[in-house]
MIDOSE-1310 file (N, C-alpha, C; in nm, 2 decimals, decimal comma, always signed):
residues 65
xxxx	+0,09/-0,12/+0,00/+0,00/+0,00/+0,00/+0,09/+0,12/+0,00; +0,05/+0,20/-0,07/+0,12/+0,34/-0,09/+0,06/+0,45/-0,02; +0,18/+0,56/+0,01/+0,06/+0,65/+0,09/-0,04/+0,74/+0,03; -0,06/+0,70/-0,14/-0,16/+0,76/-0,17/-0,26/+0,72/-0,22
xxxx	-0,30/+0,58/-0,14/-0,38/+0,54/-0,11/-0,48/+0,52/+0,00; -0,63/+0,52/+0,01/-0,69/+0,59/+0,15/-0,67/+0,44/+0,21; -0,70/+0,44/+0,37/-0,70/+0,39/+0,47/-0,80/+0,31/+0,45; -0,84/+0,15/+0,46/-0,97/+0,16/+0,50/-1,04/+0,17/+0,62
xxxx	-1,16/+0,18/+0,62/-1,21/+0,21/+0,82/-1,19/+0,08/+0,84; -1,16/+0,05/+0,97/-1,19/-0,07/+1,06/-1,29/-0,10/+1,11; -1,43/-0,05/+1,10/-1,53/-0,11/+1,10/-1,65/-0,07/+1,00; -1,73/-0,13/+0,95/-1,88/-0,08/+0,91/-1,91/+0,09/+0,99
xxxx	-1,94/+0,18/+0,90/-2,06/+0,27/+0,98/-2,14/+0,23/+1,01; -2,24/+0,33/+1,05/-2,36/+0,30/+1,07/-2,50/+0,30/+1,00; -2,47/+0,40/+0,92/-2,50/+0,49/+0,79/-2,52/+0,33/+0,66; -2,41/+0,29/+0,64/-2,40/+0,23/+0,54/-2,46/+0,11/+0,57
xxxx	-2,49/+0,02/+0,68/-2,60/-0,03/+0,74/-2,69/+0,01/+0,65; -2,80/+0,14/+0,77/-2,91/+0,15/+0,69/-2,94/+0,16/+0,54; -2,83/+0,21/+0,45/-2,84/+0,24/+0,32/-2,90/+0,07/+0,26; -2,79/-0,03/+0,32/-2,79/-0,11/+0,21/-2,92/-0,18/+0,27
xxxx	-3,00/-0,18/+0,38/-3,11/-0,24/+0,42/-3,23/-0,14/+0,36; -3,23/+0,00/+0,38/-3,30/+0,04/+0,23/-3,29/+0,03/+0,12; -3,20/-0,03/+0,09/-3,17/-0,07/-0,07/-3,25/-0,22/-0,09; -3,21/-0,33/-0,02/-3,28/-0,48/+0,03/-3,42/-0,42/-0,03
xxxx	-3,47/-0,35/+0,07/-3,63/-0,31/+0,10/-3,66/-0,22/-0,04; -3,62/-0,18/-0,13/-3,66/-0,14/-0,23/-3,65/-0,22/-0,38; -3,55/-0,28/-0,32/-3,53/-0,43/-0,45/-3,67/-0,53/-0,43; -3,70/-0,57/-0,26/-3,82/-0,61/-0,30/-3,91/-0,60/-0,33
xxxx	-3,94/-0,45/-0,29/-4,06/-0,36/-0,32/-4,09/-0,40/-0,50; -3,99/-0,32/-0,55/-3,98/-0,33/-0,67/-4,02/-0,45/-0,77; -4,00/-0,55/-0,69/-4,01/-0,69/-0,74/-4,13/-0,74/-0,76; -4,17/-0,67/-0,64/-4,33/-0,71/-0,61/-4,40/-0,67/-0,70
xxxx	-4,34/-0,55/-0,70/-4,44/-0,43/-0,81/-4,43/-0,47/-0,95; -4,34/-0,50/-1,02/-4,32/-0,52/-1,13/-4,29/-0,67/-1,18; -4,39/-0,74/-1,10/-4,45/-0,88/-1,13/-4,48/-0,91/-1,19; -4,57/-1,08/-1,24/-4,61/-1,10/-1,40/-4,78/-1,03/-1,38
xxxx	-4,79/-1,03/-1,29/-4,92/-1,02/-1,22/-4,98/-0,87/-1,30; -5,11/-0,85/-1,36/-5,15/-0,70/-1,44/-5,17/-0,62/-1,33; -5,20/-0,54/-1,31/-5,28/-0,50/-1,22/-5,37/-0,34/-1,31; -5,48/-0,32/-1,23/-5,56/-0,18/-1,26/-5,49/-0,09/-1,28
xxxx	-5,52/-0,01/-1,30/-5,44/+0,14/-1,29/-5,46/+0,19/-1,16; -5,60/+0,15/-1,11/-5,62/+0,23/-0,95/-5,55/+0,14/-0,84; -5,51/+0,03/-0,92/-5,43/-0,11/-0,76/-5,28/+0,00/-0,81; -5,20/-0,02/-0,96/-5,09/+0,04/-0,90/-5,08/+0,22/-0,87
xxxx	-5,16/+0,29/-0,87/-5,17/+0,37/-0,80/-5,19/+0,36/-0,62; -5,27/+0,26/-0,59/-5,27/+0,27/-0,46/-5,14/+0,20/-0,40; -5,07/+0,13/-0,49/-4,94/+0,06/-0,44/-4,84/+0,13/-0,42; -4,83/+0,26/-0,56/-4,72/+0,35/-0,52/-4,77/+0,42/-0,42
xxxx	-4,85/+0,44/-0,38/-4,91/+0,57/-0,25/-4,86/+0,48/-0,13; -4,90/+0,39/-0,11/-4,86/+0,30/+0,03/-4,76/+0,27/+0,03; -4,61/+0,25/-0,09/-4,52/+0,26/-0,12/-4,41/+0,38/-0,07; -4,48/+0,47/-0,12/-4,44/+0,62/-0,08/-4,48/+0,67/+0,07
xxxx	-4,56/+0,60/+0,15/-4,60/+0,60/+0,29/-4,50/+0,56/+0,33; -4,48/+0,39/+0,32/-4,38/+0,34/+0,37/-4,25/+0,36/+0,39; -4,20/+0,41/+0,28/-4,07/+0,50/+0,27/-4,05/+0,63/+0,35; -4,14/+0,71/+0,38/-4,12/+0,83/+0,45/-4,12/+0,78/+0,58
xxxx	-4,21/+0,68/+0,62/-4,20/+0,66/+0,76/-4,10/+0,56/+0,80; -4,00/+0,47/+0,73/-3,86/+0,43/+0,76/-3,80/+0,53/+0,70; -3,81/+0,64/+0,66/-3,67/+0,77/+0,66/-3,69/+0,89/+0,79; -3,83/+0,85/+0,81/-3,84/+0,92/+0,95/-3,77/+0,85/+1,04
xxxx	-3,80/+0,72/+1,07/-3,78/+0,60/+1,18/-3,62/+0,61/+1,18; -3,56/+0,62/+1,00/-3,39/+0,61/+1,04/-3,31/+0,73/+1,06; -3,40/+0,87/+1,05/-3,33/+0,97/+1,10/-3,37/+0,99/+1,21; -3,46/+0,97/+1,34/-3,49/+0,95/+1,46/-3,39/+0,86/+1,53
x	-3,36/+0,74/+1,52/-3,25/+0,68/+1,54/-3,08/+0,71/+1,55
């Protein structure tokens, strides 16, 4: 290693935790959503709305933390 190369940390943040567990949670979101399955126009409307609930209230929950 050279010294103009960075350090790496010695442990995980904490930060990067939650990122990659909201990342998990949006891969299967996504999955769900974009299934073989048709759906209405008023189901995926209501999906993104509860979708978009969901998400504010674990970015509330992980900046409270």
């Amino acid at each position: 290693m050279t010294s103009a190369e960075p350090v790496p940390p010695a442990a995980p943040r904490g930060r990067e935790v939650k990122a990659s567990v909201l990342a998990a949670f949006q891969l299967v979101e996504d999955a769900r959503y974009l299934g073989t399955d048709r759906r209405s126009r008023q189901e995926r409307r209501r999906a993104l709305a509860e979708r978009a609930v969901a998400y504010r209230r674990l970015a509330r929950d992980v900046l409270a933390s």
